[in-house]
C-alpha positions in Angstrom: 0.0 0.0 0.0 1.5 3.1 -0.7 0.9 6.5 1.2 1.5 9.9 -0.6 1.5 13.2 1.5 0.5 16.3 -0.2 2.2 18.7 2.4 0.9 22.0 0.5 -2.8 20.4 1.0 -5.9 22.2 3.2 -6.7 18.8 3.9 -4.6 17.5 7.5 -1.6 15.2 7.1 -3.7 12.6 9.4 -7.0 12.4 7.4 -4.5 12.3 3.9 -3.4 9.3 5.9 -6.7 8.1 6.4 -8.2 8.8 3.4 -5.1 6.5 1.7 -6.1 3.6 3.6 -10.0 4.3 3.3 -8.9 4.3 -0.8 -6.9 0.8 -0.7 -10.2 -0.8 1.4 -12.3 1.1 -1.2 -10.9 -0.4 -4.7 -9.2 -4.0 -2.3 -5.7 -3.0 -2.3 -5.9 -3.8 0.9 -8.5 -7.0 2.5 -10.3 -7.3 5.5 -8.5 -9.1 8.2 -4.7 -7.6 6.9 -2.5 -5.6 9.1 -1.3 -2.3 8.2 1.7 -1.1 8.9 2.6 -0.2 12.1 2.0 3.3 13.7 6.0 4.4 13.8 7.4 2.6 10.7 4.2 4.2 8.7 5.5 7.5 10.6 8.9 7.2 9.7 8.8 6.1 5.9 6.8 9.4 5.8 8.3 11.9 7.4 5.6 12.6 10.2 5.1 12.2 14.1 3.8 9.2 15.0 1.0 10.8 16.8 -0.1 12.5 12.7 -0.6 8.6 11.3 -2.4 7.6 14.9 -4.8 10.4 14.2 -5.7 8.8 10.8 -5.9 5.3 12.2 -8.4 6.7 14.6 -10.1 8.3 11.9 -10.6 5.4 10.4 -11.4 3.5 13.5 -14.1 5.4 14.2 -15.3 4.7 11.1 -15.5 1.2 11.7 -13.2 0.7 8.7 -10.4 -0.7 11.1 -9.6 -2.1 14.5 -7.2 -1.0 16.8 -5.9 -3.2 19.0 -2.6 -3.4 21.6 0.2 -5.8 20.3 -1.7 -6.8 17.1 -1.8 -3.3 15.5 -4.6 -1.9 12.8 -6.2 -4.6 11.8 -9.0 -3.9 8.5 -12.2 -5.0 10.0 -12.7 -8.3 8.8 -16.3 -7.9 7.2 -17.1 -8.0 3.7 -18.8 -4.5 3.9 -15.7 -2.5 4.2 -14.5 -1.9 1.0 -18.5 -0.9 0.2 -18.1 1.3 3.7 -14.7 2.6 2.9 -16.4 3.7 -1.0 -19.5 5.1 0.9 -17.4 7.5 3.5 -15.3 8.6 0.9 -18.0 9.6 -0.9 -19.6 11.5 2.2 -16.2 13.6 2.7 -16.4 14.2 -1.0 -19.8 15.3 -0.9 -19.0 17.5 2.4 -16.1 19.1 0.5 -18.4 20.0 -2.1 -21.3 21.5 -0.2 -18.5 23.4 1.6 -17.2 25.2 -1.5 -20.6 25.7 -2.7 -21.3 27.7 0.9 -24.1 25.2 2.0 -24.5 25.5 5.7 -25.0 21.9 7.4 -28.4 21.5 7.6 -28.9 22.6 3.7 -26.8 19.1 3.3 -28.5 17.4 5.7 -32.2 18.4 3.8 -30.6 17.3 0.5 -29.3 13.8 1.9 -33.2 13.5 3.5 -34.4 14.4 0.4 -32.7 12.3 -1.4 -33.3 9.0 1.0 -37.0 9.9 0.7 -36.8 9.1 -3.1 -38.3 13.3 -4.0 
């Protein structure tokens, strides 16, 4: 799996982490049930604290996409959903992005996404 940092990005070196990761479950670079790499090597082959790439493992954690756990590591949660999930949230951050350059306040998204799960 490979991790590229855009350091002149808006977007926080941690969630460019996370969003990597949430792309290699997305398209099954990566499978649920594999390991990815630990906390400090992932920190050192890029360049970052080791707190930057914990913030994007919890991130992703939180999204149920992965499991952290003490002595084993991330683990990629071992359902067949994620890579659907990991599609899905990336699609939700994308949508975000876009309501945020359009000036949409948060419950002007909110209206569209009910709108749109009522089928109007």
């Amino acid at each position: 799996m490979l991790i590229r940092l855009d350091p002149a990005s808006p977007l926080p070196l941690g969630d460019q982490i996370a969003a990597a990761v949430r792309g290699a479950i997305a398209d099954g670079a990566v499978r649920p049930g594999e390991r990815l790499p630990a906390a400090r090597a992932l920190a050192d082959s890029l360049g970052v604290n080791v707190h930057t790439v914990l913030r994007g493992y919890q991130r992703l954690r939180e999204e149920d996409l992965i499991e952290l756990r003490r002595g084993r590591g991330a683990v990629v949660t071992g359902d067949d959903t994620s890579p659907g999930r990991a599609r899905l949230v990336e699609g939700v951050r994308h949508l975000i992005a876009e309501a945020r350059t359009l000036g949409l306040s948060d419950e002007e998204v909110l209206s569209l996404v009910r709108t749109g799960l009522a089928g109007r």
